[in-house]
C-alpha positions as CSV (number, residue, x, y, z in Angstrom):
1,X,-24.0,-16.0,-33.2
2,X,-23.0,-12.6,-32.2
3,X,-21.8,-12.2,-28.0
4,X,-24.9,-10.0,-27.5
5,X,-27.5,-12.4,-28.6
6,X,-25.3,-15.2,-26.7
7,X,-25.0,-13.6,-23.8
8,X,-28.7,-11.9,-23.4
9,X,-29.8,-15.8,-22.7
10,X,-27.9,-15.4,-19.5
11,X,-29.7,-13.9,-16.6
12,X,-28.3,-12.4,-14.1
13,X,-30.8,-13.0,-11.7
14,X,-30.9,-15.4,-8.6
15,X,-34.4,-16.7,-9.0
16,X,-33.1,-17.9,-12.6
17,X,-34.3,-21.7,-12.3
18,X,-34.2,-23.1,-15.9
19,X,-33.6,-21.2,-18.6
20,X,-31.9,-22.5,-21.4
21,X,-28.3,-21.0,-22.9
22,X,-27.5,-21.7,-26.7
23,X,-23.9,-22.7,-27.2
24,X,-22.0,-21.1,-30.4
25,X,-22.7,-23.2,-32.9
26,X,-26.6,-23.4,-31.7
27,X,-26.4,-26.4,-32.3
28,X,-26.9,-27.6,-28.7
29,X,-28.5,-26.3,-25.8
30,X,-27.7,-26.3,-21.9
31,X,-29.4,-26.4,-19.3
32,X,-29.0,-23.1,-17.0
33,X,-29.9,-22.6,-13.7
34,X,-27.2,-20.3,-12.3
35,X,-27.9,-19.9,-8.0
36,X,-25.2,-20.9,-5.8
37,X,-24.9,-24.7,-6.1
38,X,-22.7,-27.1,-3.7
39,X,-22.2,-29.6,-6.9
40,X,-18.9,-29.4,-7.8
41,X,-18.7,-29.0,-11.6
42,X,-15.4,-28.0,-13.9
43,X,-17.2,-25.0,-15.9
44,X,-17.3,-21.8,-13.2
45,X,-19.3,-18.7,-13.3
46,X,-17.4,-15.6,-13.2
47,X,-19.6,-12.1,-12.2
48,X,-19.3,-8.6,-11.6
49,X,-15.8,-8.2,-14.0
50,X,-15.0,-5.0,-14.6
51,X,-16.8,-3.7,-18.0
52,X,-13.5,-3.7,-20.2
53,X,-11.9,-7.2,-18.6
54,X,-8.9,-8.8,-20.6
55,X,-9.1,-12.4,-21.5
56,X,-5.6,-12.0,-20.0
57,X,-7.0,-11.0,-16.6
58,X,-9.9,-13.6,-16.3
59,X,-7.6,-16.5,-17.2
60,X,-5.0,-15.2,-14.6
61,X,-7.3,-16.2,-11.9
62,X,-7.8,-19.5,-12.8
63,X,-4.4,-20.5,-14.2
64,X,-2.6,-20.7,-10.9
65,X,-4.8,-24.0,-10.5
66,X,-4.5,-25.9,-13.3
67,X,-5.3,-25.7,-17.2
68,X,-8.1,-24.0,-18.5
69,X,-9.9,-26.0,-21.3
70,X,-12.6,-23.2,-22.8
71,X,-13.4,-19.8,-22.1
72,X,-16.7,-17.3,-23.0
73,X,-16.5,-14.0,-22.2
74,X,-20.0,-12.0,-21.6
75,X,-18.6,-8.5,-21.6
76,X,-21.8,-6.8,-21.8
77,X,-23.3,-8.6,-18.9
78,X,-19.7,-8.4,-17.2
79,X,-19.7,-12.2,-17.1
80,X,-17.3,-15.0,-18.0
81,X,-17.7,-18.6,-18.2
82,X,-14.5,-20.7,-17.1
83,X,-14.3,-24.7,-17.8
84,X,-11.0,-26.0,-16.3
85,X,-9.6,-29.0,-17.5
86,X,-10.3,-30.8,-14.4
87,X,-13.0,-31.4,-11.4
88,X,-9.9,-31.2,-8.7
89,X,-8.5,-27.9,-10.1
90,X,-12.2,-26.3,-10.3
91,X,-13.2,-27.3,-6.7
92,X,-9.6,-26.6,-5.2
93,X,-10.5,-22.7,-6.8
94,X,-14.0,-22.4,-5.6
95,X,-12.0,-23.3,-2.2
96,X,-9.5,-21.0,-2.5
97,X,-11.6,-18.3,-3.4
98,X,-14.2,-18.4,-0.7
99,X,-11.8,-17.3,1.5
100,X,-9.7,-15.1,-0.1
101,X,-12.3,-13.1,-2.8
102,X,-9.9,-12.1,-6.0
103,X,-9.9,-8.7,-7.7
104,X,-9.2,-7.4,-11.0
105,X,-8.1,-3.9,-10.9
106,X,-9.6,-3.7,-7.1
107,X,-12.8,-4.6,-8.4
108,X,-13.9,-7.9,-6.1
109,X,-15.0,-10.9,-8.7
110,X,-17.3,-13.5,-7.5
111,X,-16.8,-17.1,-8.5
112,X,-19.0,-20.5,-8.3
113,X,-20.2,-23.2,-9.8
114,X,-22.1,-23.3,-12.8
115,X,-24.9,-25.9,-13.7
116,X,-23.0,-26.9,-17.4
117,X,-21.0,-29.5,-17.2
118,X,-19.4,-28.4,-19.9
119,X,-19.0,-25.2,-22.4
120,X,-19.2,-26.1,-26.2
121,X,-18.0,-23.4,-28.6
122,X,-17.0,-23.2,-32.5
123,X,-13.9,-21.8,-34.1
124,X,-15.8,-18.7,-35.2
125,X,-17.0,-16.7,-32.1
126,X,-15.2,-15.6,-29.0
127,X,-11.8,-16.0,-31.3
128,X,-9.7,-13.8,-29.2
129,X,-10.7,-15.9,-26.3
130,X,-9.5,-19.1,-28.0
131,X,-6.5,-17.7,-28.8
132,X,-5.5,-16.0,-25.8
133,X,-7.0,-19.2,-23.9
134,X,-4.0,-21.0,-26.2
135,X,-1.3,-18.8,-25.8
136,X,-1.7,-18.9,-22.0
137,X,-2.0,-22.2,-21.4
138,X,1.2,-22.8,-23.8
139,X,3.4,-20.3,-21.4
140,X,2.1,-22.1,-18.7
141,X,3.4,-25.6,-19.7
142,X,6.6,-24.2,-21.0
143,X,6.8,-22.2,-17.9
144,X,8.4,-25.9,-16.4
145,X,6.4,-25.0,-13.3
146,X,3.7,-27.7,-13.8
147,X,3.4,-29.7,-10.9
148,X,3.9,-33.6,-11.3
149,X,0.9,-36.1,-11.8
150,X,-3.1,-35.0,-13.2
151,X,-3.4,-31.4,-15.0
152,X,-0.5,-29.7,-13.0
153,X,-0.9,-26.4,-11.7
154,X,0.2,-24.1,-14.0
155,X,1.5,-20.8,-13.8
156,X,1.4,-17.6,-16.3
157,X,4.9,-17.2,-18.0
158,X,7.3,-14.7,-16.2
159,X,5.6,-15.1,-12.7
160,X,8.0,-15.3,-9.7
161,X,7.8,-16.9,-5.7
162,X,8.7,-13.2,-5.0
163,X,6.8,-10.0,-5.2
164,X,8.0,-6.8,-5.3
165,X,5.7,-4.6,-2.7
166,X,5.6,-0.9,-2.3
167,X,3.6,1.0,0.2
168,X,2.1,4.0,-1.4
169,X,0.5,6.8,1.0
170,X,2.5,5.8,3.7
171,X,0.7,8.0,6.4
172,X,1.4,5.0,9.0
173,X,4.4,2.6,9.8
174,X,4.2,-0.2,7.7
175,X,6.9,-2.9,9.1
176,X,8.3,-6.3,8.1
177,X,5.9,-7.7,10.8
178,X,2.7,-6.3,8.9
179,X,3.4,-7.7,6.0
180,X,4.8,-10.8,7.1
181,X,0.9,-11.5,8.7
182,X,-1.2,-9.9,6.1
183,X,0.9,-12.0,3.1
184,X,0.9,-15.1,5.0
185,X,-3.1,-15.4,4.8
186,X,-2.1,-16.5,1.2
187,X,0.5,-18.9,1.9
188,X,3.8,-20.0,2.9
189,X,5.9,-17.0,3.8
190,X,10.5,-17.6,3.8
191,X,11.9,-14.4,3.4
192,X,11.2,-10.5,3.8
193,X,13.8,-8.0,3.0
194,X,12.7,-3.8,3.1
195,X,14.0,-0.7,2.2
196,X,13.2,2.6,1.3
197,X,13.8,3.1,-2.5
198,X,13.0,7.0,-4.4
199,X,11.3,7.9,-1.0
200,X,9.4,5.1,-0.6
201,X,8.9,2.6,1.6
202,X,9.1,-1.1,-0.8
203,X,9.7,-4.6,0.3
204,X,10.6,-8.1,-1.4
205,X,8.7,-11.3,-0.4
206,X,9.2,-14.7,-1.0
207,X,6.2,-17.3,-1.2
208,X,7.1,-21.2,-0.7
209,X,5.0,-21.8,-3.9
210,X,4.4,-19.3,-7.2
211,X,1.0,-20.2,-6.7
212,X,0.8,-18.2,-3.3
213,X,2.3,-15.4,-4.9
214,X,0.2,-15.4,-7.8
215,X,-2.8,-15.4,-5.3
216,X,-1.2,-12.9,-2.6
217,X,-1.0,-10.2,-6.1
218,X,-4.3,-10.9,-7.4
219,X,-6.1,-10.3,-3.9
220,X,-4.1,-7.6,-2.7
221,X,-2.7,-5.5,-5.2
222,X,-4.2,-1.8,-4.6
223,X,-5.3,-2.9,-1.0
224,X,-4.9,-0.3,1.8
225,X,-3.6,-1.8,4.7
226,X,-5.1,1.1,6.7
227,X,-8.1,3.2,6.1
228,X,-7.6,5.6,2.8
229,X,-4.2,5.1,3.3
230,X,-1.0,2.9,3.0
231,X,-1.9,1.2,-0.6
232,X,-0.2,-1.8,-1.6
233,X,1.2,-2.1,-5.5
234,X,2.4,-5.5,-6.3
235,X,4.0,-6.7,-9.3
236,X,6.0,-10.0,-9.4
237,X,9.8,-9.6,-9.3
238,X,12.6,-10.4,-11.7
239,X,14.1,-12.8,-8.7
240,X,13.5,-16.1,-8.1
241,X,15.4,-16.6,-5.0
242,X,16.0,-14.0,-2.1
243,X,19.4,-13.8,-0.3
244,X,19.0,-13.2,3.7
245,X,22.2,-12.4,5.5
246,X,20.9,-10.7,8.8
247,X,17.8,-11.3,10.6
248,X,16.8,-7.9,12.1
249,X,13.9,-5.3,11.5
250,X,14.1,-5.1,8.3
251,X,15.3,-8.7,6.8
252,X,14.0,-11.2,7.9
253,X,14.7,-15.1,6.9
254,X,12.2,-17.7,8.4
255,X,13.5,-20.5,7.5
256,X,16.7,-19.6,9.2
257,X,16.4,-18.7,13.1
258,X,20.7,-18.9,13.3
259,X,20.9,-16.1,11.6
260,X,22.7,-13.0,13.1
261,X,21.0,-9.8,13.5
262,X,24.1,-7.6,12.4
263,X,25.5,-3.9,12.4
264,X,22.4,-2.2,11.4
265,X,22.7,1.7,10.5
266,X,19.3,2.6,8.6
267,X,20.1,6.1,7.8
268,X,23.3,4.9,5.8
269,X,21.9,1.3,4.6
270,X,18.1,2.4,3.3
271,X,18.5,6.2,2.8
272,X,15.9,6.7,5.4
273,X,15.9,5.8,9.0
274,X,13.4,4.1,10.9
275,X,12.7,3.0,14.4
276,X,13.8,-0.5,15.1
277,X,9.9,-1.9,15.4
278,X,10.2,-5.6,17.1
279,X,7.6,-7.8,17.6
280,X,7.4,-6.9,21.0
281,X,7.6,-3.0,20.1
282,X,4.8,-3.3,17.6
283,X,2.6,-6.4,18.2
284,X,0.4,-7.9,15.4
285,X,-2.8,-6.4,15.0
286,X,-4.2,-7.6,11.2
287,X,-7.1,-9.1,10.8
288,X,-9.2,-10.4,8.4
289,X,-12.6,-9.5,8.8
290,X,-15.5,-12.2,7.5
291,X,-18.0,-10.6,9.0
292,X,-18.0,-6.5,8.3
293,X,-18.3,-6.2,4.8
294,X,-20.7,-8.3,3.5
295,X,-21.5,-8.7,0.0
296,X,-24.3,-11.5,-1.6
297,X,-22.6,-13.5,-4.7
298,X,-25.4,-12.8,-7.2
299,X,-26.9,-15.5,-8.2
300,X,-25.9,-17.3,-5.1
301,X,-27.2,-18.3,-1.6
302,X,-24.0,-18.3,-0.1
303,X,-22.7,-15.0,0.6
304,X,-18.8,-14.5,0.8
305,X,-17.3,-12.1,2.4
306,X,-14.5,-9.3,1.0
307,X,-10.8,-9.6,1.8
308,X,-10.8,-6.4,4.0
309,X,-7.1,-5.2,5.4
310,X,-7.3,-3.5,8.7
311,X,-4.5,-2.7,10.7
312,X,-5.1,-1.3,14.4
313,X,-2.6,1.2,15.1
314,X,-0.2,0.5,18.0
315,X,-1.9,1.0,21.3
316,X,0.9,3.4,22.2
317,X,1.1,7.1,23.8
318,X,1.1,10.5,21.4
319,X,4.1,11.6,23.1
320,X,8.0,11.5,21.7
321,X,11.2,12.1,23.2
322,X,14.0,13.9,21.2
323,X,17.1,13.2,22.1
324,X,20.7,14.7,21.0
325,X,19.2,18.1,20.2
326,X,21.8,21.3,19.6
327,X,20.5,23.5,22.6
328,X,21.8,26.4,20.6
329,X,19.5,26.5,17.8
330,X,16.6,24.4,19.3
331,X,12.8,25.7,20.1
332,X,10.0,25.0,20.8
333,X,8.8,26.5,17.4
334,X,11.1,24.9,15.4
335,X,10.4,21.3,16.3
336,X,7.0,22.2,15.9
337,X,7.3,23.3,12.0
338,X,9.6,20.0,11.2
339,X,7.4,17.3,13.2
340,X,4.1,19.1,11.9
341,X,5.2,17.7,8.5
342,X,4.1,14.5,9.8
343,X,0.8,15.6,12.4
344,X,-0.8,18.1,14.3
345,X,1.8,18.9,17.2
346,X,0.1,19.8,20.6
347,X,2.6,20.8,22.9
348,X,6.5,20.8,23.0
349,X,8.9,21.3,26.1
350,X,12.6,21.1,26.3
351,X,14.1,19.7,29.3
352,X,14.9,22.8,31.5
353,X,18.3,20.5,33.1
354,X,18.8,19.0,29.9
355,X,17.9,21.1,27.0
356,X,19.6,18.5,24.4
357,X,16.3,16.9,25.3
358,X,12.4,17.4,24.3
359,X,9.1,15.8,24.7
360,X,6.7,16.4,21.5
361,X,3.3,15.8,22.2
362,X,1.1,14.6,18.7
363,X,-2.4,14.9,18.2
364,X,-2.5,10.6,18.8
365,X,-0.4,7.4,18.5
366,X,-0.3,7.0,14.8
367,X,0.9,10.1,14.2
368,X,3.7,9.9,16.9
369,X,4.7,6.5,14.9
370,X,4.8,8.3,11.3
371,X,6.5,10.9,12.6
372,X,9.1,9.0,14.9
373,X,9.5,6.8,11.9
374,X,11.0,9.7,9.4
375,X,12.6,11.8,11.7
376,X,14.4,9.4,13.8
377,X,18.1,9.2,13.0
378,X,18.4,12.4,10.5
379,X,20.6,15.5,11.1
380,X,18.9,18.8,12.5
381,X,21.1,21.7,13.9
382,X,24.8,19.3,12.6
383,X,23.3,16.6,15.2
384,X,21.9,13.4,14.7
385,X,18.4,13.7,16.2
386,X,17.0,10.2,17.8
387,X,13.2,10.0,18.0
388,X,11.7,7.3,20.4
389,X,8.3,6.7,22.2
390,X,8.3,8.2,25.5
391,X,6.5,7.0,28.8
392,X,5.0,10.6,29.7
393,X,1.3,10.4,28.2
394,X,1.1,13.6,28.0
395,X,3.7,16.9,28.2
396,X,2.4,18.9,31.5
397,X,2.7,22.9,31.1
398,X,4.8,24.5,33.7
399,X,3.1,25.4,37.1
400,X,2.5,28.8,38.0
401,X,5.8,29.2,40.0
402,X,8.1,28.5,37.3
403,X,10.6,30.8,36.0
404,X,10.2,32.5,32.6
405,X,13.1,30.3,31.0
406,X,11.1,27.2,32.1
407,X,7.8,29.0,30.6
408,X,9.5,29.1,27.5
409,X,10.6,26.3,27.0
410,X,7.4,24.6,26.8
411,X,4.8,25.7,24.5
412,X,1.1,24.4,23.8
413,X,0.4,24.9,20.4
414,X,-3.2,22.8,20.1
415,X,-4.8,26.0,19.0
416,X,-2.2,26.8,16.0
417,X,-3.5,27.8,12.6
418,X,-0.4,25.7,11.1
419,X,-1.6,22.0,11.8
420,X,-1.7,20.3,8.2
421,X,-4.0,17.9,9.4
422,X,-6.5,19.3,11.3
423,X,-9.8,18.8,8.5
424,X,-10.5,15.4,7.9
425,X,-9.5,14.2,4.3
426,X,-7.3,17.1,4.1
427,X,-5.1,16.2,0.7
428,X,-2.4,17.1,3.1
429,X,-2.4,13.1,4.4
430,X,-1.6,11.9,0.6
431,X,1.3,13.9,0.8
432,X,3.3,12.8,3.8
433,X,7.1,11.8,2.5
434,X,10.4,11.5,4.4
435,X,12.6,14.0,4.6
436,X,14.5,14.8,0.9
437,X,16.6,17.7,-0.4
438,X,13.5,18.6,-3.1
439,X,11.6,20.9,-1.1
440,X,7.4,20.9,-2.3
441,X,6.5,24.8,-2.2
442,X,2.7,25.6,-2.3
443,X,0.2,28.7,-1.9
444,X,2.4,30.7,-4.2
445,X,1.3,34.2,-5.2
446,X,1.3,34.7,-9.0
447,X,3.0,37.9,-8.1
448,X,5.8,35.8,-7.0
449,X,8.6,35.3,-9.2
450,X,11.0,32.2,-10.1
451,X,14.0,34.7,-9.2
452,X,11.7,36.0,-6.0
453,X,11.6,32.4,-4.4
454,X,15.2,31.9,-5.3
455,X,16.4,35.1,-3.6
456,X,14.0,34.0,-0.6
457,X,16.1,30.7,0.5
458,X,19.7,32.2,-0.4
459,X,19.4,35.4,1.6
460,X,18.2,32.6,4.4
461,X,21.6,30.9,3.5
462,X,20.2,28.0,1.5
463,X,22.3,27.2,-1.7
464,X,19.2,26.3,-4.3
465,X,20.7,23.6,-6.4
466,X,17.3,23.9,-8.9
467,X,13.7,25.3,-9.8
468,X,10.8,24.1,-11.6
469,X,7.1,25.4,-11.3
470,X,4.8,23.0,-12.1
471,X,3.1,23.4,-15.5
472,X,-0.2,23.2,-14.6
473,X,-0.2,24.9,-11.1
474,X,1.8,28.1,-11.0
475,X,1.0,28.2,-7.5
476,X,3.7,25.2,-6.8
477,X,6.9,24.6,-7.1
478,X,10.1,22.3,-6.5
479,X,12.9,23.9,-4.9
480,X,16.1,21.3,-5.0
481,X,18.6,22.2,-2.1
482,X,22.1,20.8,-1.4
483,X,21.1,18.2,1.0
484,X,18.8,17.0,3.3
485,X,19.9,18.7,6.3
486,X,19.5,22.3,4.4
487,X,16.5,21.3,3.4
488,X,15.2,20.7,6.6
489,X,16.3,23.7,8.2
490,X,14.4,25.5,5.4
491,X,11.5,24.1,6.1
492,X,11.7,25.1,9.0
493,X,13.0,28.6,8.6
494,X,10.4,29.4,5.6
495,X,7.3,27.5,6.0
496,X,4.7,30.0,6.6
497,X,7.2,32.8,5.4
498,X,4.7,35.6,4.1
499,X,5.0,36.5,0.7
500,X,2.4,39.0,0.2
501,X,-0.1,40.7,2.3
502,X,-2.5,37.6,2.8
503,X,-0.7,34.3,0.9
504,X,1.9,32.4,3.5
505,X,4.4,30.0,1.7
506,X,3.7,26.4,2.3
507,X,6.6,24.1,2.5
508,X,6.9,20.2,2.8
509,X,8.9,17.5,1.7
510,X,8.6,16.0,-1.6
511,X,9.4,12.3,-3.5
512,X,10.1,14.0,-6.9
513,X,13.7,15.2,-8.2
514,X,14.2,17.9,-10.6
């Protein structure tokens, strides 16, 4: 019996009541009646799986809880069937589940009991099934992770207690507190150790139990923590075990409360530095809404709600304080270009007594925290800037009285045609990266030559170090520079350097190398 006749005597509807669905073999018939039932049974109705679903990725959802005796796939009606080899390992992932809804490839899948008690099937239909059913279940035993007594839990071969996280779109601070709440909604969470790895920002977690990691990947892999922004990629890593020396901001080892904090120098120990966010600096704010997104199971009365991730920015003020400036290259205009790479800048003043000093006012909190997070502890001017959140809520203009070297010191720039960010969904927020020495060049006249561009930064005393125009864009470019510091001064010096009479060169940061 071909899958299309098999599976066009499964309805899809709700008010299904009792229909009948032929096994394989047609030699036996089961009764179908497929709405949301509270009897516990081992076969379990998969929906809504995406239309080109691997047995693979069906059977990884359910392995985690124990061995899976048959599987039908019902591509066409984006269906599965799932009979696990015992009541206990089907009802503990119903549980599990109802809580936590599971994805493949972002796509949420909906899970309940079915009315069979049990799927029959011959040797000569849903083959690849079978054999992948098999194969998996084999890796799973010789895995050794099967727990002791009943059908075990087992899990997929090559699956660790630690995952391997990196933050894409990082357009806010992500820190080891953020991801120590939203992965422990899945389980057991020892150790968290994060760094910044190729310009991004990437942790390592450890679960008490494979299982929790296995779950923790399944739910949340291509999850934005924020809004449109700050997607997780998970994949399991090649360690089993995660060494903790130093409890701090970014280590942390919670089974071990004696351990020291340590010398901690993020410039020098991640490549990028960040601001020490403490508990107490950044409080928790994830939840996990039940109640926003709701979506019916079809075929069900109960409806369960999606996983959602939503993280509340710190309630904090838009305003930073730069410290250890050179006061004989800093200006207002120039710390306006470099923290602009990270948000709309409103106003600037240097400290008329103190001009090592500034305050830089951001269009709101989150972008003071992204921008306070790259810049903090790199080198502008041959000084190491610091970057921390200041008390002022705002930075006041000067009074009328003031003398002109106070006036311009401070400048209000909320009306500038520079801020990146100023239309909403601007592409500009998927392209927000810490400070490198590759330089992103954009808006580039095709009257504008390689040699041109090159000419452009060395007159300006930059030493280009390599070139590369992308293949399918002329208009953009790499520029590679000696170091990070030159880079960032070209930034500065050439972003929104005119080229010809109505194009303006666009300069930012990139995560590529040439």
């Amino acid at each position: 019996m071909e899958e299309s006749e098999f599976s066009s005597s499964v309805s899809s509807s709700e008010n299904m009541s009792s229909s009948h669905l032929s096994t394989v073999d047609g030699t036996d018939r089961l009764c179908v009646s497929e709405r949301a039932q509270c009897v516990p049974s081992r076969v379990l109705h998969l929906r809504q799986l995406p239309p080109d679903v691997s047995e693979q990725e069906v059977l990884s959802l359910a392995l985690p809880f124990g061995r899976v005796s048959q599987l039908i796939t019902l591509k066409t009606k984006n269906q599965a069937f799932l009979e696990m080899a015992s009541e206990e390992a089907a009802v503990t992932m119903v549980n599990y589940y109802t809580s936590a809804t599971p994805s493949i490839r972002s796509q949420p899948v909906y899970i309940q009991y079915s009315t069979h008690r049990e799927l029959k099937t011959d040797n000569m239909t849903n083959q690849r099934a079978q054999a992948t059913l098999q194969a998996m279940n084999a890796g799973a035993v010789h895995s050794g992770n099967m727990a002791s007594g009943g059908e075990g839990r087992g899990i997929a071969p090559g699956q660790s207690p630690v995952l391997r996280i990196i933050v894409e779109n990082l357009f806010y601070p992500v820190t080891l507190e953020v991801l120590q709440q939203i992965f422990s909604k899945f389980g057991s969470v020892l150790k968290i150790i994060t760094f910044t790895r190729n310009n991004q920002f990437q942790a390592l977690l450890q679960f008490s139990d494979t299982v929790h990691a296995q779950h923790a990947k399944a739910t949340l892999d291509g999850q934005n923590i924020y809004n449109g922004c700050c997607t997780l990629r998970i994949d399991f890593s090649k360690l089993s075990v995660l060494n903790v020396k130093y409890n701090n901001d970014k280590s942390r080892d919670f089974t071990r409360a004696d351990l020291p904090s340590g010398e901690l120098e993020p410039a020098a120990t991640f490549g990028v530095a960040l601001p020490p966010y403490g508990a107490a600096a950044f409080p928790p704010t994830f939840h996990q809404h039940t109640g926003l997104s709701m979506a019916p199971v079809p075929g069900s009365l109960v409806s369960h709600p999606r996983v959602s991730l939503q993280m509340a920015p710190p309630a904090v003020h838009s305003v930073l304080l730069v410290s250890n400036l050179n006061p004989e290259n800093v200006t207002p205009h120039c710390l306006f270009i470099l923290f602009g790479v990270y948000g709309d800048v409103q106003r600037v003043k240097i400290l008329f007594n103190k001009k090592e000093n500034a305050l830089v006012q951001m269009s709101d909190a989150t972008q003071a925290q992204l921008a306070m997070s790259h810049l903090n502890g790199q080198r502008l001017h041959g000084n190491v800037i610091r970057v921390t959140l200041s008390k002022h809520p705002v930075v006041q203009l000067p009074r009328g009285g003031a003398g002109q070297e106070e006036q311009a010191l401070t400048r209000d720039f909320s009306g500038s045609a520079l801020h990146r960010f100023k239309k909403p969904g601007s592409k500009n927020f998927n392209n927000i990266f810490p400070p490198s020495a590759t330089l992103h060049l954009s808006n580039i006249p095709s009257s504008v030559s390689e040699e041109a561009l090159k000419d452009l930064f060395s007159l300006n005393g930059f030493a280009v170090k390599a070139f590369k125009f992308f293949q399918k864009d002329r208009k953009m470019a790499l520029m590679q520079l000696a170091s990070v510091e030159e880079a960032i001064e070209a930034l500065i010096a050439l972003h929104d350097h005119q080229l010809d009479h109505n194009q303006h060169l666009r300069v930012s940061f990139s995560k590529s190398t040439i």
